[in-house]
BAFI-3210 file (N, C-alpha, C; in Angstrom, 3 decimals, decimal comma, padded with zeros to 6 digits):
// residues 176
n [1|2|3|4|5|6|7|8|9|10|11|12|13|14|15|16|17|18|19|20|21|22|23|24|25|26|27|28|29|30|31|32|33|34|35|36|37|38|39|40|41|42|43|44|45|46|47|48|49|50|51|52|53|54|55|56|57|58|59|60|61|62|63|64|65|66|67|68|69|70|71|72|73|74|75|76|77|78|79|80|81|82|83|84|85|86|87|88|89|90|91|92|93|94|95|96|97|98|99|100|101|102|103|104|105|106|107|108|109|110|111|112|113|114|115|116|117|118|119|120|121|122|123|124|125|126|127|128|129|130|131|132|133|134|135|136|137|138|139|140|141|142|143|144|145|146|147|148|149|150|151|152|153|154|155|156|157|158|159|160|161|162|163|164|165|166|167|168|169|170|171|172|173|174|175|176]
n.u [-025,926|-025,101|-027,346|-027,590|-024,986|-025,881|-027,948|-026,778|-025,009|-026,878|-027,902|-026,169|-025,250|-028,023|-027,258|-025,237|-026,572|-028,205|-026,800|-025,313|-027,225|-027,998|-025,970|-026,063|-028,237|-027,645|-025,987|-027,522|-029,023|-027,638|-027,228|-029,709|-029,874|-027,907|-029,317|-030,668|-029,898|-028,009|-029,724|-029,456|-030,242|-029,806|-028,232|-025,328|-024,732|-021,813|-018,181|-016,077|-013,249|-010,820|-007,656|-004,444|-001,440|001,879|005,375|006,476|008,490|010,052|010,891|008,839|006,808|007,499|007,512|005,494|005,166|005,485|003,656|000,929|001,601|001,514|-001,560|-003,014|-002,363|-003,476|-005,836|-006,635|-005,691|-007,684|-010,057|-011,239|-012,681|-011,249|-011,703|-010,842|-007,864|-006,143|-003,408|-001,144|001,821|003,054|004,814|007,240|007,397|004,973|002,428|-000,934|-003,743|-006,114|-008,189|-010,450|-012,746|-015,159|-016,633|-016,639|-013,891|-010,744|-008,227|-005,173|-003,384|-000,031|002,747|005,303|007,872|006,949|006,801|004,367|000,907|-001,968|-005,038|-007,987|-010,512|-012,857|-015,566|-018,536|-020,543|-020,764|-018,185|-015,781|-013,007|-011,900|-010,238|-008,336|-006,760|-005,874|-004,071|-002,275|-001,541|000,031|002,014|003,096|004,222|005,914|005,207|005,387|003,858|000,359|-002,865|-006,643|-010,282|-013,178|-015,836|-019,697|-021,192|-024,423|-027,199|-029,146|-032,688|-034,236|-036,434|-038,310|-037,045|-035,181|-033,305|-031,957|-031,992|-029,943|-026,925|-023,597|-022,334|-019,842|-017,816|-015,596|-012,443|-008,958|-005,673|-001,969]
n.v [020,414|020,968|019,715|017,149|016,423|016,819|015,454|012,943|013,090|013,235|010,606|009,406|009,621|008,570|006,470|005,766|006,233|003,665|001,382|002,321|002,276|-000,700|-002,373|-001,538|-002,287|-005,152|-005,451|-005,479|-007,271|-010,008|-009,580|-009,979|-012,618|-013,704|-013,406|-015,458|-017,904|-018,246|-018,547|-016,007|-013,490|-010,654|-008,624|-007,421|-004,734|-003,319|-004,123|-002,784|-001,990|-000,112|000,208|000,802|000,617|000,207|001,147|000,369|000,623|003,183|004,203|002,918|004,221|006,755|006,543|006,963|005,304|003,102|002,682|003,221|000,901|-001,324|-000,437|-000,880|-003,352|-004,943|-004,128|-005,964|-008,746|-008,777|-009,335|-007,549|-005,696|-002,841|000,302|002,960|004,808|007,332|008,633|010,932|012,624|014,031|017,223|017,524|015,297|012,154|010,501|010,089|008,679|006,960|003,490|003,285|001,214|-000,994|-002,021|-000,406|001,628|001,551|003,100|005,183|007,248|007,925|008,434|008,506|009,961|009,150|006,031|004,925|004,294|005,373|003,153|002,718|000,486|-000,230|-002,444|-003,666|-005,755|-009,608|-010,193|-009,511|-009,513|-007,645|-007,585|-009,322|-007,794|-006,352|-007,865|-008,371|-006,094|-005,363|-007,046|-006,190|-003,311|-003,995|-003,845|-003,670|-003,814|-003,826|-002,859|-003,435|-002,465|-003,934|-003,024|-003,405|-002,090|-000,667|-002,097|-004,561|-005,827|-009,000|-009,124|-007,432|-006,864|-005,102|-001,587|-001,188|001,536|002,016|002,821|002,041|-001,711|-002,630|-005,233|-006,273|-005,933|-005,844|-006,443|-006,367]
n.w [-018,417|-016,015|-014,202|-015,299|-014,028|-011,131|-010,767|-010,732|-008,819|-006,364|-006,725|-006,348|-003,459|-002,784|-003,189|-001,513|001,151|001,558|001,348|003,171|005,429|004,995|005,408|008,534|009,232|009,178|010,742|012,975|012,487|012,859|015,905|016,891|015,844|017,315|019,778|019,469|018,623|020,694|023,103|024,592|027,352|026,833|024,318|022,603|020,374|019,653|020,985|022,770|023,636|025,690|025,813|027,237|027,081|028,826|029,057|026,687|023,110|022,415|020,303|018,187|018,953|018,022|015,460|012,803|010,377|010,991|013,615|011,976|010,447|012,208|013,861|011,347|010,862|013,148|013,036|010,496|011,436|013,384|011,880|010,904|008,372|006,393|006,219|005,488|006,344|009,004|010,112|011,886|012,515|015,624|016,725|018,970|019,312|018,998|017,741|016,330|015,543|013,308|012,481|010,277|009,993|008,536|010,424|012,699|014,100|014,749|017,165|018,236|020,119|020,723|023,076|023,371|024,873|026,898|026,783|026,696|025,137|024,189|023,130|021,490|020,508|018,893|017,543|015,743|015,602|015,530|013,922|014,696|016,680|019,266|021,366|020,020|018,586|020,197|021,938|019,987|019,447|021,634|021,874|018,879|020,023|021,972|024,904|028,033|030,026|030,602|030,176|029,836|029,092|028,273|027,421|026,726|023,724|023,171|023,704|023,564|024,293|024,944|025,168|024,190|021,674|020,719|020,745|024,112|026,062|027,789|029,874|028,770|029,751|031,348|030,812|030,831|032,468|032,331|033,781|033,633]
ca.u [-024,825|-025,420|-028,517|-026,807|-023,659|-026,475|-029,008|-025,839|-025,034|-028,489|-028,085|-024,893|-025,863|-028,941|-027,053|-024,364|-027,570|-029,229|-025,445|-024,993|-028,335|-028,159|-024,533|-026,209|-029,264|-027,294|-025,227|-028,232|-029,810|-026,579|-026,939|-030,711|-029,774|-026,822|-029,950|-032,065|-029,191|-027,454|-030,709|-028,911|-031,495|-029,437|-027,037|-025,227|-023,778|-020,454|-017,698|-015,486|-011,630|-010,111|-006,105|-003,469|000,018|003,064|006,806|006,904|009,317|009,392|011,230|007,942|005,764|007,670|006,982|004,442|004,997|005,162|002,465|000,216|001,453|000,607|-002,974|-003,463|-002,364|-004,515|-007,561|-006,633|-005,902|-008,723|-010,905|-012,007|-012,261|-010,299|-012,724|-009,596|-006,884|-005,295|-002,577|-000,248|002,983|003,449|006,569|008,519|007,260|004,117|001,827|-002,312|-004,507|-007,393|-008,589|-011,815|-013,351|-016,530|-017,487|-016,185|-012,807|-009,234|-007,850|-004,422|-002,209|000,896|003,307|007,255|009,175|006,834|006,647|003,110|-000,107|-003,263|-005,894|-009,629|-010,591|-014,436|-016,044|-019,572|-020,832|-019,844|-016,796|-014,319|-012,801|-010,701|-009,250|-007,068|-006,210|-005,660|-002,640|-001,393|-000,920|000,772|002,884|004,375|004,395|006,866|004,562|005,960|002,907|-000,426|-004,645|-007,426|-011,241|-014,275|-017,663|-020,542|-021,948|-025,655|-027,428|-031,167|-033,305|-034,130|-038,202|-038,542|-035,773|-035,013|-031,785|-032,538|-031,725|-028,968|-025,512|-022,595|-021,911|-018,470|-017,645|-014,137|-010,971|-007,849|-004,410|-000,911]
ca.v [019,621|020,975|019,221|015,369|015,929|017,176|014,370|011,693|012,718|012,481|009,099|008,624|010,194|007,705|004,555|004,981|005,960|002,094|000,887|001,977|001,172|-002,218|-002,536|-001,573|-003,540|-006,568|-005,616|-005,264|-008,693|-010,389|-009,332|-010,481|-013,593|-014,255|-013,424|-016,710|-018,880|-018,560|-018,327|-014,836|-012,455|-009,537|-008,800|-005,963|-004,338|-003,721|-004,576|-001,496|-002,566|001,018|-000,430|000,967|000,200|000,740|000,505|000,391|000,631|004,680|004,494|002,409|004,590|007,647|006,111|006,972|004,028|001,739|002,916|002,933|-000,910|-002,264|-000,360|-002,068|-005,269|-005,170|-004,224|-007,339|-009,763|-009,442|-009,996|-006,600|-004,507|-001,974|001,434|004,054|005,417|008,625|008,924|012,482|012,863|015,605|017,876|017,154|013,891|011,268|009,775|009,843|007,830|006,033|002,940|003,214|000,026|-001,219|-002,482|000,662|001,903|001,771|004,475|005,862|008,130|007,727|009,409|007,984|009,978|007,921|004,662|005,065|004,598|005,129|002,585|002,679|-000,151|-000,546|-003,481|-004,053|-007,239|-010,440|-011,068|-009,106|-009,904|-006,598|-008,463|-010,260|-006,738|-005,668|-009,271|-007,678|-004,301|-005,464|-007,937|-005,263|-002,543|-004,528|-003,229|-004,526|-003,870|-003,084|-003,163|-002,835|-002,690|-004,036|-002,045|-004,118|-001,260|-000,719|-003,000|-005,467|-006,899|-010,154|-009,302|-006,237|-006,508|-003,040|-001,171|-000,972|003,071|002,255|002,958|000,755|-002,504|-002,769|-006,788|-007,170|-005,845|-007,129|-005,412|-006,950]
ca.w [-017,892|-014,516|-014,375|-014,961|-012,081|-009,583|-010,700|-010,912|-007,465|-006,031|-007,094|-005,346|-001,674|-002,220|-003,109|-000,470|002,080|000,932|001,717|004,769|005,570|004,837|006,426|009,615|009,811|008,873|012,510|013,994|012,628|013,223|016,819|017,153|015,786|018,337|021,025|019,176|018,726|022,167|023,869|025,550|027,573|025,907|023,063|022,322|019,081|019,761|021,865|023,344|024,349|025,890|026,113|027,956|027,086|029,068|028,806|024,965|022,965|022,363|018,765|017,257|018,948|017,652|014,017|012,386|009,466|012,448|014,074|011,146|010,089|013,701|014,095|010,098|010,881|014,452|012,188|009,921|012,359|014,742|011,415|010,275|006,809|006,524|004,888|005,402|007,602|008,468|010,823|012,283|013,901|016,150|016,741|018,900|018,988|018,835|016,563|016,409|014,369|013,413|011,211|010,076|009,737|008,550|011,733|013,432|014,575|015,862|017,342|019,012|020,223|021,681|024,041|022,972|025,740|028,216|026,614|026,443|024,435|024,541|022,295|021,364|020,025|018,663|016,697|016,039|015,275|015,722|012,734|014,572|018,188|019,617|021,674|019,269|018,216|021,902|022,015|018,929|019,216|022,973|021,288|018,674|020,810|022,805|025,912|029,169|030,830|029,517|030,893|029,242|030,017|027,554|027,158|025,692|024,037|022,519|024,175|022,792|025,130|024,034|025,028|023,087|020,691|021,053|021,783|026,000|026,487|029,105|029,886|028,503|030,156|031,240|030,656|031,473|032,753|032,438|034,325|034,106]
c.u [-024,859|-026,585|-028,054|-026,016|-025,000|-027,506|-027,832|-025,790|-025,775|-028,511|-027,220|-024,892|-026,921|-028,575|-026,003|-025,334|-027,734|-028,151|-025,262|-026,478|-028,752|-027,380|-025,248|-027,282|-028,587|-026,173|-026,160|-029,039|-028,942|-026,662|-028,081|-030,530|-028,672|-027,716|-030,613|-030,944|-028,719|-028,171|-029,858|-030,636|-030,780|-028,151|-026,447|-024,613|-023,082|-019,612|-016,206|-014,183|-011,271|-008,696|-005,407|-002,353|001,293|004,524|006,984|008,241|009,024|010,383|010,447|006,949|005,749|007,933|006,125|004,023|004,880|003,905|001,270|-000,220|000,839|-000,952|-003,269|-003,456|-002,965|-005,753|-007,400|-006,336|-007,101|-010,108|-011,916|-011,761|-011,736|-011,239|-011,644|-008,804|-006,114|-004,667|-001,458|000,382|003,125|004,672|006,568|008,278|005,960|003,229|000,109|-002,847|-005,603|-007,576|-009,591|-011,971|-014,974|-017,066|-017,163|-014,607|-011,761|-008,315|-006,683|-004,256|-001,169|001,930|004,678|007,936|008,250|006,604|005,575|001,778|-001,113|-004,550|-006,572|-009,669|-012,161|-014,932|-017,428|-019,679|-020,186|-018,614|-016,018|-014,239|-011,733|-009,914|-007,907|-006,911|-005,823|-003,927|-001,981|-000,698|000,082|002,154|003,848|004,702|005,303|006,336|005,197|004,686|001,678|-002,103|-005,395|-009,366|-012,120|-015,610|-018,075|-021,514|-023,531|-026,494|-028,738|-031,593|-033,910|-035,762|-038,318|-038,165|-036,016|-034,089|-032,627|-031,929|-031,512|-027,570|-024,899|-022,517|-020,815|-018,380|-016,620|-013,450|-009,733|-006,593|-003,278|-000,149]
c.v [019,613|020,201|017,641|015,844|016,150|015,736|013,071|011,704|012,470|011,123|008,443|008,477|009,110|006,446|004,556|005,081|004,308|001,604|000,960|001,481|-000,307|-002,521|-002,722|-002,051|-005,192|-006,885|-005,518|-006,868|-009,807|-010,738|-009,730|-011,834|-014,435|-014,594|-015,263|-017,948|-019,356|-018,498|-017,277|-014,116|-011,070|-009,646|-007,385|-005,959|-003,963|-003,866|-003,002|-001,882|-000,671|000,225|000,834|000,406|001,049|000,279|000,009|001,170|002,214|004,534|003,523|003,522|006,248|007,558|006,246|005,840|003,191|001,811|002,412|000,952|-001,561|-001,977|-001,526|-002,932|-005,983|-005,426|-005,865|-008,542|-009,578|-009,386|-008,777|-006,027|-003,268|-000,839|002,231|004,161|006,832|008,864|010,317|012,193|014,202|016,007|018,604|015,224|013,327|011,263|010,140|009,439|006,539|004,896|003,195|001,720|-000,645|-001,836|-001,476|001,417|001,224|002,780|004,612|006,917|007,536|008,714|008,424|008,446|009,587|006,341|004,612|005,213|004,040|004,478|002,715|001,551|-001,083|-001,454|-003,832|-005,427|-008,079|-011,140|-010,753|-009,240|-008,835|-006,687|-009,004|-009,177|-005,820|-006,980|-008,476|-006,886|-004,738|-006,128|-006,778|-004,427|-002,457|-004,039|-004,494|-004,471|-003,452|-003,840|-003,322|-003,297|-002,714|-003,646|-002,982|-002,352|-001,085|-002,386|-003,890|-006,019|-007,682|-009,568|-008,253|-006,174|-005,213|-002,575|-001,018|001,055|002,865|002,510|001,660|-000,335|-002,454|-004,691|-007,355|-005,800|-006,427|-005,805|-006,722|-006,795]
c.w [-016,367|-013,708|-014,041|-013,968|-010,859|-009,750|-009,980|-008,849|-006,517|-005,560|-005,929|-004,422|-001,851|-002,241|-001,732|000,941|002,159|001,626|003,366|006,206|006,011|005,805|008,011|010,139|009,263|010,351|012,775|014,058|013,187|015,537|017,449|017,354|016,768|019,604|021,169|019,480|019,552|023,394|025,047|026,283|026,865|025,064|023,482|020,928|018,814|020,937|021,673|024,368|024,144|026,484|026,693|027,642|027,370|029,190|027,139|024,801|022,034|020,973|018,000|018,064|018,604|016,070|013,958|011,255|010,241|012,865|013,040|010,738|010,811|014,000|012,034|010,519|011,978|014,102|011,550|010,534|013,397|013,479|010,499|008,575|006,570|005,326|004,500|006,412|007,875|009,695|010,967|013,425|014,185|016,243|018,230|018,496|019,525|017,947|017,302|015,337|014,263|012,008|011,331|009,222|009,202|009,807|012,817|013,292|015,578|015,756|018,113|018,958|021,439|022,436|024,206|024,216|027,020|027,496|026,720|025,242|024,600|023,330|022,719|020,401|019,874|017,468|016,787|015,555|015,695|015,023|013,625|016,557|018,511|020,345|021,511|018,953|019,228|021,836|021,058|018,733|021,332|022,603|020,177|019,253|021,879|024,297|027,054|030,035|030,295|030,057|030,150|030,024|028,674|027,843|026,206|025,307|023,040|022,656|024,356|023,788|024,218|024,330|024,082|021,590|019,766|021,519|023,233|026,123|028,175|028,718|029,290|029,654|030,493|031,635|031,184|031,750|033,464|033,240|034,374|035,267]
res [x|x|x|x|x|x|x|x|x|x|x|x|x|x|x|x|x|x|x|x|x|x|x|x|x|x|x|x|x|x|x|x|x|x|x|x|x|x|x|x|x|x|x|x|x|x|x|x|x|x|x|x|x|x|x|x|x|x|x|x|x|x|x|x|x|x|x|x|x|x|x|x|x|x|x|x|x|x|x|x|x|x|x|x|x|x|x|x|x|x|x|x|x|x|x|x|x|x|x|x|x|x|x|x|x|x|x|x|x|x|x|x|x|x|x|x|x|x|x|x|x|x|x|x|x|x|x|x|x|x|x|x|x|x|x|x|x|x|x|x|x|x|x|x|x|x|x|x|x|x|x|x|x|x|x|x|x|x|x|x|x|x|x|x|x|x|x|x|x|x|x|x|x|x|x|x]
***
């Protein structure tokens, strides 16, 4: 009997290997093919929004059901899949938490008795725009003020097509 669960699982560790596998050469072809189509000299494979939001409204960001709903519904509006989530409130007070996404992560923590929180917000490929999950999470968050700065990160030269073994890009930043 011991024999089948250890074979079965074998099996299992090698199909979700193949899986994620696949998953990630299908971001990586994805990201070739953006080089051919948009005649780019480089790509990259994901896009890296670090947010800033201040002047929130400190009884959603001292929710943790709040919290949770708005990083969800950030993931699902800017286009992503949703793998899991696991969010913790601290004592006396704030929230931390992450989606896990198939195309990466979204991540806080916040800080209620400053009206403050701090987002990560990582997407590979091209389905998902963090962006629109950067408007989102500003918009419920009721943020009166709020920055953020985009990293292109992992980055193909179009001659090689080959990650380049450099630092992140930084692409944008925005400040209200």
């Amino acid at each position: 009997m011991y024999k089948f669960f250890s074979f079965y699982s074998n099996i299992l560790g090698l199909l979700n290997l193949i899986i994620k596998e696949a998953h990630e050469l299908a971001i990586v072809s994805s990201s070739i093919d953006a080089l051919e189509e948009q005649h780019l000299d480089k790509v990259n494979l994901g896009q890296h929004v670090l947010a800033e939001f201040f002047e929130c409204d400190p009884n959603i960001l001292n929710n943790i059901d709040k919290v949770e709903k708005h990083m969800v519904d950030a993931a699902l509006e800017c286009g992503a899949t949703i793998v899991q989530k696991c969010f913790h409130m601290f004592n006396p007070y704030g929230v931390s938490g992450v989606v896990i996404i198939s195309e990466s992560h979204l991540a806080i923590h916040t800080w209620p008795e400053l009206g403050y929180a701090a987002v990560d917000l990582f997407t590979c490929g091209t389905k998902c725009d963090p962006k629109v999950a950067y408007e989102f999470l500003k918009k419920t968050f009721n943020s009166q003020k709020a920055s953020f700065t985009e990293l292109k990160r992992g980055i193909i030269d179009r001659e090689t097509l080959k990650l380049a073994e450099q630092p992140f890009e930084v692409a944008e930043q925005f400040e209200e």
